[in-house]
MDAnalysis code that builds the backbone (N, CA, C; Angstrom):
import MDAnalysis as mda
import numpy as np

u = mda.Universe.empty(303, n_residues=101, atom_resindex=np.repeat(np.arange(101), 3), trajectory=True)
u.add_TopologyAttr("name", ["N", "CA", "C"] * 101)
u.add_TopologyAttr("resid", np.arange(1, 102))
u.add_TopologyAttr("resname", ["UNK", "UNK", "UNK", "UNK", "UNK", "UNK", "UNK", "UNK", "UNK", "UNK", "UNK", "UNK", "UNK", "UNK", "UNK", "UNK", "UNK", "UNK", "UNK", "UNK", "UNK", "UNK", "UNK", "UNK", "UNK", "UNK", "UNK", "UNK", "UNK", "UNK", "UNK", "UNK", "UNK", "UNK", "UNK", "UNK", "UNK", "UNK", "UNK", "UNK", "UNK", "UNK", "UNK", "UNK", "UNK", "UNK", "UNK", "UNK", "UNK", "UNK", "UNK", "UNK", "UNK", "UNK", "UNK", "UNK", "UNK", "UNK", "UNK", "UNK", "UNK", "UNK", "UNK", "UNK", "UNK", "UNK", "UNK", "UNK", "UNK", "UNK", "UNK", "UNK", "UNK", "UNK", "UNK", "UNK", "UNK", "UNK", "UNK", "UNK", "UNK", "UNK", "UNK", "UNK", "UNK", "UNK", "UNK", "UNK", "UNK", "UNK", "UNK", "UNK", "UNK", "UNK", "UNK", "UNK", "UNK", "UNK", "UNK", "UNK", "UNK"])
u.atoms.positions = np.array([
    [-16.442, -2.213, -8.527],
    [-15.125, -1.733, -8.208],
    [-15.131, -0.834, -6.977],
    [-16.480, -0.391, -7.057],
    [-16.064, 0.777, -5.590],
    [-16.384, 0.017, -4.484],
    [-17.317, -1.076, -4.120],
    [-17.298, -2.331, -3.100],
    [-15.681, -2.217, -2.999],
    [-14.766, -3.131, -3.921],
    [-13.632, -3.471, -3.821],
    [-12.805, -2.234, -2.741],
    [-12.629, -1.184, -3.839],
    [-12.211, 0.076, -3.125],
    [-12.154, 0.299, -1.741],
    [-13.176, 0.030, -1.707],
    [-13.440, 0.683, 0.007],
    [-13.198, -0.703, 0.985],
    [-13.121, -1.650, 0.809],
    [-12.615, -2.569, 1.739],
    [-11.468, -2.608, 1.736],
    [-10.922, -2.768, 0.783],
    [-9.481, -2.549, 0.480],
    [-9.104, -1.146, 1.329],
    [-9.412, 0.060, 0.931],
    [-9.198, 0.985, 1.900],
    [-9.421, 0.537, 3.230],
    [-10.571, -0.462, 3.971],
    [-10.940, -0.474, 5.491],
    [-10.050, -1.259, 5.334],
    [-9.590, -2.510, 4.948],
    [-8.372, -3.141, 5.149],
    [-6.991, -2.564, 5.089],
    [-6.405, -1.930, 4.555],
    [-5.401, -1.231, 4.709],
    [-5.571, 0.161, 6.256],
    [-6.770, 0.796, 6.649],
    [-6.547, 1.672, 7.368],
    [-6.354, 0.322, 8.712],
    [-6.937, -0.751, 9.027],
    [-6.776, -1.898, 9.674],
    [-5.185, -2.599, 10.003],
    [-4.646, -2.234, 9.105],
    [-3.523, -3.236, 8.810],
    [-2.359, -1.739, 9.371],
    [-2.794, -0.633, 9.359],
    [-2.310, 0.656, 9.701],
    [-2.221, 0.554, 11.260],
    [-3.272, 0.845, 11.646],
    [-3.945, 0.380, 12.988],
    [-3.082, -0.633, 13.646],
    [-3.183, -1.741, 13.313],
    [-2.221, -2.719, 14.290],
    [-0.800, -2.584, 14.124],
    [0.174, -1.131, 13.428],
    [1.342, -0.929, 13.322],
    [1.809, -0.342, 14.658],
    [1.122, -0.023, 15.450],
    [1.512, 1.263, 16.733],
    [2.438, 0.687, 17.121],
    [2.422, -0.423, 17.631],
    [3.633, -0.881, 19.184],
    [4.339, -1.777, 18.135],
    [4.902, -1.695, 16.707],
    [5.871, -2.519, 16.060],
    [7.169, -1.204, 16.041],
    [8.080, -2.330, 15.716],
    [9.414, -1.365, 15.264],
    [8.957, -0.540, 14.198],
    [9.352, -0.052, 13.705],
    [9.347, 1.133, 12.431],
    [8.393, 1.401, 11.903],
    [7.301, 2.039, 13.077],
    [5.824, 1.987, 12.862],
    [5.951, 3.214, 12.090],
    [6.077, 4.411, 12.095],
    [5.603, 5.454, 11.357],
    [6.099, 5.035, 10.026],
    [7.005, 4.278, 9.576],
    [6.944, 4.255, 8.342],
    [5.954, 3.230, 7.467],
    [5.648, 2.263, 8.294],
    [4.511, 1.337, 8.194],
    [3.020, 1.788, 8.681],
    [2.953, 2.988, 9.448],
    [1.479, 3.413, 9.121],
    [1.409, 4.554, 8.153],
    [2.354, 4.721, 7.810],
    [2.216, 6.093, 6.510],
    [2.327, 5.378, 5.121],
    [2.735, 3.998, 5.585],
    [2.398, 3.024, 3.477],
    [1.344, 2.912, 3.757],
    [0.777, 1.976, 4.632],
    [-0.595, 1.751, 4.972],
    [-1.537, 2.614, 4.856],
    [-1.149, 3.962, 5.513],
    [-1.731, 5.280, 5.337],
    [-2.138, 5.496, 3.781],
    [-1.248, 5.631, 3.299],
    [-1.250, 6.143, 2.068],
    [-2.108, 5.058, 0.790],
    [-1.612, 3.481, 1.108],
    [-2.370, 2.925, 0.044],
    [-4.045, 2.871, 0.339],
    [-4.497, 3.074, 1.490],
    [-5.748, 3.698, 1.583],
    [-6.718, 4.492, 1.053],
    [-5.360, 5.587, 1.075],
    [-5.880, 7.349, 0.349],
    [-6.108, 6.681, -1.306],
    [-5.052, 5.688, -1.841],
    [-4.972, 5.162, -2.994],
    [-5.997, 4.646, -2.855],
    [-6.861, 4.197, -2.500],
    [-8.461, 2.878, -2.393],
    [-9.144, 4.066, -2.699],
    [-8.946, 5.285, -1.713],
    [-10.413, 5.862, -1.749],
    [-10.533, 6.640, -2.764],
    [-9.330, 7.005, -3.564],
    [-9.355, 7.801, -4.501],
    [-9.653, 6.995, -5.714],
    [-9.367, 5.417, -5.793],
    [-10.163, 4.432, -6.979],
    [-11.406, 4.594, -6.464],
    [-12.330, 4.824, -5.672],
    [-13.422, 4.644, -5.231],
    [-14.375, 5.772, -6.077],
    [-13.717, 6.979, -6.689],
    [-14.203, 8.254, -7.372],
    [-13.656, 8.363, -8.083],
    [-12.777, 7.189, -9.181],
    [-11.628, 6.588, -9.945],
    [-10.868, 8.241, -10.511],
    [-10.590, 8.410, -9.428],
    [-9.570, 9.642, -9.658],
    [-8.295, 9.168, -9.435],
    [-7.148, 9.194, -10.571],
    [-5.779, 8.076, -10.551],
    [-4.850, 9.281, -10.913],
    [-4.177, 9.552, -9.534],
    [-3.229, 10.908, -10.167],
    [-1.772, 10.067, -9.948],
    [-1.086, 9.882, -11.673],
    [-0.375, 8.973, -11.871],
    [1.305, 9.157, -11.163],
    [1.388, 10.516, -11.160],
    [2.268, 10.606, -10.359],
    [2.174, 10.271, -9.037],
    [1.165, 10.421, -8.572],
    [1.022, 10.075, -6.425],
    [1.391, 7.796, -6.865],
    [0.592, 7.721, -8.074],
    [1.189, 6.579, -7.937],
    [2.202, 6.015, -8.477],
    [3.144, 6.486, -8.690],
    [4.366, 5.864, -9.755],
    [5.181, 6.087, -8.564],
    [5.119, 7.199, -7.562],
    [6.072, 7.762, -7.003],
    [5.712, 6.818, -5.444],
    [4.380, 6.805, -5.338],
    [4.721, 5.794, -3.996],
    [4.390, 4.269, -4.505],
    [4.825, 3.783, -6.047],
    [5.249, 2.652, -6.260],
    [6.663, 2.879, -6.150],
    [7.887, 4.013, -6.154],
    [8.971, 4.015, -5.908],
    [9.304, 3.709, -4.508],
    [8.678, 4.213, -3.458],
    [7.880, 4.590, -2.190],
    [8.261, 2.921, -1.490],
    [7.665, 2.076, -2.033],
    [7.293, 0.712, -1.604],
    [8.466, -0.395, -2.062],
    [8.943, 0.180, -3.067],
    [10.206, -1.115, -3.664],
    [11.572, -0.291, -2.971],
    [11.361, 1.173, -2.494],
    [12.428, 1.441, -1.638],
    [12.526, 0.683, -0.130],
    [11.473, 0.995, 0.294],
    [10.912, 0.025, 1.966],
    [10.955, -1.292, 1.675],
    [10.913, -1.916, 0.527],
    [11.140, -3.268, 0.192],
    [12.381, -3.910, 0.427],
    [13.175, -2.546, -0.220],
    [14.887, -3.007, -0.057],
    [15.405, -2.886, 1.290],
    [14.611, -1.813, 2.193],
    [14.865, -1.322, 3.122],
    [14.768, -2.789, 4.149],
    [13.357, -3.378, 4.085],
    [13.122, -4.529, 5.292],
    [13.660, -5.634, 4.498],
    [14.399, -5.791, 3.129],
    [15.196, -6.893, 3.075],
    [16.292, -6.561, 3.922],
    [17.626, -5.475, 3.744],
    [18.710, -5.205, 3.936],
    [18.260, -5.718, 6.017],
    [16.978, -5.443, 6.502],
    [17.032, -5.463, 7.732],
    [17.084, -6.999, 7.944],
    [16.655, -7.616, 7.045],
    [16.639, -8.694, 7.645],
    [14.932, -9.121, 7.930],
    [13.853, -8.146, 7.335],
    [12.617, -8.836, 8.259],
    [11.963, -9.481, 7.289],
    [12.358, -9.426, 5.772],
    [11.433, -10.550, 4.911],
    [11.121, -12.109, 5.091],
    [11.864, -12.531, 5.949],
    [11.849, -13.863, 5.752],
    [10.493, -14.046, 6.696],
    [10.246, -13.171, 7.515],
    [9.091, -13.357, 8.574],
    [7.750, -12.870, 8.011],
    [6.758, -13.762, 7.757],
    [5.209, -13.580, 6.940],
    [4.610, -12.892, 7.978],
    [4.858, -11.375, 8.337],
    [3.938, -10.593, 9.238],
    [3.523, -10.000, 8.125],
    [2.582, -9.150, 8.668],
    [2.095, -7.877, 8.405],
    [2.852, -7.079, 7.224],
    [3.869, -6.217, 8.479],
    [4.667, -5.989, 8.077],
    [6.113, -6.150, 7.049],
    [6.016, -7.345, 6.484],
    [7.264, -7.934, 5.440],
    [6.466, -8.130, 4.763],
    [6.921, -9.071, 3.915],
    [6.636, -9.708, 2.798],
    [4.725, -9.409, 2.061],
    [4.373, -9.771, 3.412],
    [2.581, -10.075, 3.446],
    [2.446, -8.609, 2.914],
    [2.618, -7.756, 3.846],
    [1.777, -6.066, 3.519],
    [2.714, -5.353, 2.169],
    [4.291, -6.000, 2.158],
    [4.388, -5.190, 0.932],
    [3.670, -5.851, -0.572],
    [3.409, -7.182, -0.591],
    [2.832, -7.401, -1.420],
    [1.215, -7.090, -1.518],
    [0.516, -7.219, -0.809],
    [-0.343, -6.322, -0.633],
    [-0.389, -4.652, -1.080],
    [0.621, -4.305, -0.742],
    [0.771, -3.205, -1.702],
    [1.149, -2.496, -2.981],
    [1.781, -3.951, -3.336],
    [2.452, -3.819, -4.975],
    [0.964, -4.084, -6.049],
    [0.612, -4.995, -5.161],
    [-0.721, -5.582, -5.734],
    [-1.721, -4.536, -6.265],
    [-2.088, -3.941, -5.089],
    [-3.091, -3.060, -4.981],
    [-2.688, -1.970, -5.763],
    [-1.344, -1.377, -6.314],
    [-1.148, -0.276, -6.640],
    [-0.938, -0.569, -8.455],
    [-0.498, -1.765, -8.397],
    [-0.664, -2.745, -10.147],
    [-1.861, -2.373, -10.140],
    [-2.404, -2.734, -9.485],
    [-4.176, -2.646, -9.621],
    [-4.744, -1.245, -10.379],
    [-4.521, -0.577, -9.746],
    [-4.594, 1.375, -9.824],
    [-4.249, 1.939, -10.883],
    [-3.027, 1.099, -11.245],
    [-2.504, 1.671, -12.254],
    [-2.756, 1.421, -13.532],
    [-3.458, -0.011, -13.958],
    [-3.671, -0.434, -14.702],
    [-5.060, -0.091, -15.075],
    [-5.884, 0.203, -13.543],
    [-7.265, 0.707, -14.057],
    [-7.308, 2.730, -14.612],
    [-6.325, 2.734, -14.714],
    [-5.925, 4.288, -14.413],
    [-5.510, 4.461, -16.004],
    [-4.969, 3.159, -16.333],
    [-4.814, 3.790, -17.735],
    [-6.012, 3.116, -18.933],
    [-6.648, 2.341, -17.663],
    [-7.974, 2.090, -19.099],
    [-9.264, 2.732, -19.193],
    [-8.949, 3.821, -17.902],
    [-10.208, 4.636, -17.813],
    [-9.769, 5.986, -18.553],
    [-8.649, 6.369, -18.796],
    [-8.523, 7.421, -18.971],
    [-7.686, 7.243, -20.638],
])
């Protein structure tokens, strides 16, 4: 699991990284940002359930946000691809969060 962790973290700080020169980058390198901090903190399976319930609120808000814009229909990074990537990863967390503890 901590293999997993930490790529998952280098993949997400990656997927952060190529946000600079997009539209509504700071809010797309601070999910990115953040589901990272979420990798590295499964990595020392420390699961503080509020940081994740609250930026699973975090992500289905920006969800509604780049539907209402109009950018889901486009498989970047940024839509569809990275928020599922992040629903994923944070199901993930959460589920290991309540069988470790």
């Amino acid at each position: 699991m901590r293999l997993l962790n930490f790529l998952l973290a280098v993949a997400f700080l990656v997927m952060a990284s190529l946000q600079v020169n997009t539209g509504n980058a700071v809010l797309w390198i601070l999910l990115f940002g953040c589901m990272a901090v979420v990798c590295v903190f499964g990595i020392f399976n420390f699961f503080p359930r509020a940081f994740l319930f609250s930026l699973l609120g975090v992500v289905l808000v920006v969800s509604v946000y780049t539907g209402l814009q109009g950018a889901l229909p486009n498989p970047d990074i940024n839509g569809p691809v990275g928020l599922a990537a992040c629903l994923l990863v944070l199901a993930f967390q959460l589920v290991r969060s309540y069988r470790i503890n």
